[in-house]
C-alpha positions, 0 to 999 in steps of 0.5 A: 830555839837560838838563844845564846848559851853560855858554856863553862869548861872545866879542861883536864888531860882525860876528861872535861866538866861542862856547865851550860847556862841559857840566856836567863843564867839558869843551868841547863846541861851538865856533861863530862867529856873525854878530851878528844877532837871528835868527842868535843865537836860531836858535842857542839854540833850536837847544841843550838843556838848562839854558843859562847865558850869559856875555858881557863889558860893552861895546856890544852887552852891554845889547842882548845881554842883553835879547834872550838873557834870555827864551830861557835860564836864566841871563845874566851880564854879565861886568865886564872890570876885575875878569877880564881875559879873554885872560891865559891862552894866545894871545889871540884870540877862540876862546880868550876864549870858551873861557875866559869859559865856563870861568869861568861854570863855575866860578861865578867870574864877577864880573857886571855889573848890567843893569837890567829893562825897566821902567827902561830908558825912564827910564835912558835919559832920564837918560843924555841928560839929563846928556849934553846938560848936559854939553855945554851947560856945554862951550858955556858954558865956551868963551864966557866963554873968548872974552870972558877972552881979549880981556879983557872982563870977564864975570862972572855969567850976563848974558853967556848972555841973549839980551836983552844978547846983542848988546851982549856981542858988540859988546864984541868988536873982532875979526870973525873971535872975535865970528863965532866966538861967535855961533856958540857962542851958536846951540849955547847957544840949541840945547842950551838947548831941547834940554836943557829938552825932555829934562828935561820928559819925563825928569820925566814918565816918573819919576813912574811909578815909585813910588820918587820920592815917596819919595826926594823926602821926603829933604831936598836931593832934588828931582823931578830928583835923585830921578829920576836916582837911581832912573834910575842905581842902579834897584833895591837888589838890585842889591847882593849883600849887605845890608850892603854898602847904603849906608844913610842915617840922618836926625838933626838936628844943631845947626849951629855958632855958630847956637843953636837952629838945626838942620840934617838929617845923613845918616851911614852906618849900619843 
């Protein structure tokens, strides 16, 4: 037999529900699954026919998706805040299979994109990029807080440098507060070299893809800004509809109160 089959997924850290509906939407197996490479593939391999698989955003979607991909016709990533799986009967792990299977079947499925393979270095990059920016601006935060506290001024980004480091620390009466800062100042100086590590490669891995240059002759886009904007929105395509891409068109604009100066405007449009 090679009808379709339709299969719902219901994924856990140990164990996966399965729920798998034939063409006519009648249930035709149930299974429970560890969640392991080989057990999942020996499964599907183990089935017929055209596979169509669903599964909700999570943790284990990106894995799921990239090991299921090759081996059937169809993987759809299920958005939970569009669907919320389990309103329906009991909520438990059997019935949400069950029911992300019928949606499938029903083409009722509204999906999350999950990039190709082709991206996902650079992606990934990108996430580690703006994480560890994140937590370095964190650090920065809490040592100006210190100095505020003890109502030392400190504006500007003198307080950071490691050349004044130790007159800003001595600005500290308290031993137990300047302790504290130094070791908000070893944290810096880490994600400091972290965060420049990180964005050396994540610049070396943009340059093979062929949209940065591109990207790059927008005005205000540079090599950081264009690699994280192929890294986050990946490819076009991504959207269902053309008229729904947001499309950018650049005009000069003459600047308020400043004769004969222009500037770039970017306005929505086709």
């Amino acid at each position: 037999m090679n009808e379709a089959k339709y299969i719902g997924l219901d994924v856990h850290q140990a164990t996966i529900s399965v729920a798998i509906l034939d063409c006519a939407g009648k249930l035709v197996m149930e299974a429970i699954l560890e969640t392991k490479t080989a057990t999942i593939l020996q499964f599907v391999h183990g089935l017929q026919g055209s596979l169509h698989v669903t599964f909700e955003e999570g943790t284990w979607a990106a894995w799921l998706y990239d090991l299921l991909k090759p081996h059937v016709a169809q993987v759809l990533v299920c958005d939970p805040r569009k669907y919320r799986v389990g309103k329906i009967g009991n909520k438990n792990d059997r019935n949400d299979a069950r029911e992300l299977a019928e949606l499938l079947w029903r083409n009722k499925i509204k999906t999350v994109y999950h990039g190709e393979h082709g991206l996902r270095t650079l992606k990934e990059l990108a996430r580690s990029y703006l994480t560890i920016t994140r937590d370095l601006i964190r650090v920065m935060a809490r040592l100006k807080a210190i100095y505020r506290i003890w109502a030392i001024p400190c504006a500007g980004e003198q307080v950071y440098s490691p050349r004044h480091r130790a007159e800003w620390l001595a600005k500290i009466a308290e031993p137990g507060v300047r302790r504290r800062a130094e070791f908000y100042y070893q944290q810096f100086d880490a994600l400091a070299v972290l965060r420049q590590q990180v964005r050396r490669e994540l610049l070396q891995e943009s340059r093979k893809h062929s949209a940065v240059p591109l990207l790059r002759q927008i005005p205000a886009i540079g090599p950081i800004r264009a690699a994280l904007l192929v890294a986050l929105i990946q490819t076009p395509h991504r959207f269902r509809d053309f008229a729904l891409r947001p499309q950018y068109k650049a005009t000069r604009c003459q600047v308020p109160g400043k004769r004969g100066l222009t500037r770039h405007c970017f306005r929505f449009g086709h």
